[in-house]
C-alpha positions in Angstrom: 0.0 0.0 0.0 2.6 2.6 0.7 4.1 1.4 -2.7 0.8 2.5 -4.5 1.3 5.5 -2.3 4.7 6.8 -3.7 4.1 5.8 -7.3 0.3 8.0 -7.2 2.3 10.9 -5.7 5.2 10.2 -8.6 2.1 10.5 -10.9 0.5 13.8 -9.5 3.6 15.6 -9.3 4.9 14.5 -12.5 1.7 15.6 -14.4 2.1 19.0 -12.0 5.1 19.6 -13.6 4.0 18.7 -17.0 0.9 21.2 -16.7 3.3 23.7 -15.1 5.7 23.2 -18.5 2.4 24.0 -21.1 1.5 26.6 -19.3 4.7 28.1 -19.7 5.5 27.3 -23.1 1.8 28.6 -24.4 1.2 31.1 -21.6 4.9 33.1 -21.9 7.0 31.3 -24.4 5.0 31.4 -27.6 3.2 35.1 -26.8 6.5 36.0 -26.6 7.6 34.9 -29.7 4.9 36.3 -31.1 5.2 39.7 -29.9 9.2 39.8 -31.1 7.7 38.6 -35.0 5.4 41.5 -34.5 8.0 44.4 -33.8 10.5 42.4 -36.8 7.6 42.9 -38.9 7.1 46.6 -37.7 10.8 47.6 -38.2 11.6 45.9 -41.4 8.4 47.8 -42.9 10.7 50.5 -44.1 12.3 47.7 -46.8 8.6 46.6 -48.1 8.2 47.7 -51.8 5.2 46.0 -52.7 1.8 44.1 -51.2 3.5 41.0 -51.8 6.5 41.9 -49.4 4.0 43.1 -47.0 1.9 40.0 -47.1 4.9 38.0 -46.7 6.2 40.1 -43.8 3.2 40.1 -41.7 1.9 36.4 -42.7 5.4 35.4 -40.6 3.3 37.0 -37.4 -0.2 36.4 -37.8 0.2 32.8 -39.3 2.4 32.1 -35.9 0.2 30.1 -33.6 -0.1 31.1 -29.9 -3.0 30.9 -28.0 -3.2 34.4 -26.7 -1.8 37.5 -29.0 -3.6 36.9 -31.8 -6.1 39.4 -30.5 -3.6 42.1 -30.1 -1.4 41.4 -33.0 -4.5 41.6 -35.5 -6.0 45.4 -33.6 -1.9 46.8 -33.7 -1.4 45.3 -37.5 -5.3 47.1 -37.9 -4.1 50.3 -36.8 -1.2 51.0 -38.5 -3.2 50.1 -41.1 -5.8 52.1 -40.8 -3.8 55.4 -39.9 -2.2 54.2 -44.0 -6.0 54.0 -45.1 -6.6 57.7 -43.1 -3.9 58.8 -44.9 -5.8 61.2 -48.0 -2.2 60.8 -50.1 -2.6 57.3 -49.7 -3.4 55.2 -53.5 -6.7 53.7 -53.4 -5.4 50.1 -54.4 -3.0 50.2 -52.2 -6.0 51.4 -48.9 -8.2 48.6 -50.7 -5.1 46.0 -50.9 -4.2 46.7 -47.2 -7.6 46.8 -46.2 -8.6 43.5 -47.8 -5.0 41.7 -46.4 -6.5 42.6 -42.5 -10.4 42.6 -43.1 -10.3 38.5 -42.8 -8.3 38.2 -39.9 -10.7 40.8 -38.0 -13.6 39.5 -39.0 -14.4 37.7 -35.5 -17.1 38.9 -33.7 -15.2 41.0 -31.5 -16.7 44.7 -31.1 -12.8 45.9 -30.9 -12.0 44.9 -34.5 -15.6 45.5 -36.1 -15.3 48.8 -35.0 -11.5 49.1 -36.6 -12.8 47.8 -39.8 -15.9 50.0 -39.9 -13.3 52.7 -39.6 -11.4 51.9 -42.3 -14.2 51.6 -44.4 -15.7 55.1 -43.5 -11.6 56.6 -44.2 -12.3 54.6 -47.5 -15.6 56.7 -48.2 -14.3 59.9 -46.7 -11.2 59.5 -49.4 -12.2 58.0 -52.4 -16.6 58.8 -52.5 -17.6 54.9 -53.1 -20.8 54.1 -51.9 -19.8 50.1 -51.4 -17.4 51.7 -48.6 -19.9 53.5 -47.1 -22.0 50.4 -47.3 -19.1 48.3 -45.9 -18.7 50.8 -43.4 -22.1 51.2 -41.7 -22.6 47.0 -41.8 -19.9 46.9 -39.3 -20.8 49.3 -37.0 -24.3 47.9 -37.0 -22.8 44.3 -36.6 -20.4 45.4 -33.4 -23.9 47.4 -32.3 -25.9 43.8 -32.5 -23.1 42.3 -30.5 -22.5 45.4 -27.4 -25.8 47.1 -28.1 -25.3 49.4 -25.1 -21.4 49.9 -26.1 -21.5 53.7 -27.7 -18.7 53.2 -30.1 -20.8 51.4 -32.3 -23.4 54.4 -32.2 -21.6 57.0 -32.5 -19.4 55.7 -35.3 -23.1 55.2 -37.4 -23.9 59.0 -36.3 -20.9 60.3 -37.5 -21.3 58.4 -40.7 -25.3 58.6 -41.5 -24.7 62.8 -40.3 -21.5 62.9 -42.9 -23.9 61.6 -45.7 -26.6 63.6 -45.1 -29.2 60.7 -44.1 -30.7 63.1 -41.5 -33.4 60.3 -40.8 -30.9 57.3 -39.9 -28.8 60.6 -38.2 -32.3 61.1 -36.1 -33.3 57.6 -35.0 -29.5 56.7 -34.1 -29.4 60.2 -31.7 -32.4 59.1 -30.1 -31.3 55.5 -29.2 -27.8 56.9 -27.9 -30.2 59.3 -25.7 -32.0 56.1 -24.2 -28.1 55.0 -22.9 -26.8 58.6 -22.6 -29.7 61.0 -21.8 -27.2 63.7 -20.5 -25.3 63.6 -23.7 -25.4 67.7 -25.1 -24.2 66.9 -28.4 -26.2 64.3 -29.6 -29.3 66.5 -27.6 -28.3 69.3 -30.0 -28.2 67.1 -33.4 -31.8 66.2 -32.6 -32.5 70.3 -32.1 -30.9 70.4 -35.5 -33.5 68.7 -37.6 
């Protein structure tokens, strides 16, 4: 009996290590790894000449697997890609190219990265006048508001884009649902004054 003992303590601690070792490698070891891809990628931007380079650069950090980071590396890679989409000297393909390289690997229903893609879109509108990016645009706040409907990014990012179009109508009914959330909110008060 005190054999059976010593060999199920063997066991436990053994498997106690082992857990201890996974969580390690995937909770430090791999994040790690992937957050030192991420910055390569960052710095060696300055040598990418073409979409191709690009892809090839950035596929090296988000095709890396580890179980947490993906989250962050895909909203950091989102932003610097969206302040290139912002960017009004900025060729259309190349917005749409960049924009079409991320969109996939946002496209989770997180409110985080809706809302960064429905940014993009609307920089798209703003710069180059296509309706499809308005459309694009105003789908994915309205998906991120289906997900967090009492978040008020979501809302405010389709006020800001229905009041930029002129759809004073969509502009009226989206004031009014922020003031059900945010009654004390002046400037949304004051669109509705506007009529």
């Amino acid at each position: 009996m005190h054999k059976e003992t010593s060999i199920s303590k063997y066991v436990i601690v053994s498997l106690g290590i082992g857990i201890a070792v996974l969580a390690i490698v995937f909770g430090s070891i791999l994040p790690m790894a992937k957050a030192k891809r991420y910055i390569k990628s960052v710095r060696n931007l300055s040598q990418v000449r073409s979409m191709e380079q690009f892809k090839i650069n950035f596929d090296a950090v988000l095709n890396f697997y580890s179980p947490i980071g993906d989250e962050e590396t895909g909203k950091f890679l989102g932003n610097e890609i969206f302040g290139a989409v912002n960017n009004t000297k900025q060729p259309e393909e190349v917005s749409r190219a960049l924009v079409d390289y991320i969109e996939p690997r946002l496209m989770k229903d997180n409110v985080r990265h809706l809302l960064l893609v429905g940014r993009m879109y609307y920089a798209m509108w703003m710069n180059f006048k296509k309706e499809s990016d308005f459309a694009k645009s105003e789908e994915m706040f309205l998906r991120a508001h289906e997900i967090g409907p009492r978040l008020p990014n979501p809302l405010y990012g389709l006020l800001d884009l229905y009041q930029r179009k002129g759809e004073k109508e969509k502009a009226r009914i989206t004031a009014e649902e922020i003031l059900k959330e945010w009654p004390t909110d002046k400037r949304i008060q004051g669109v509705l004054m506007q009529k």
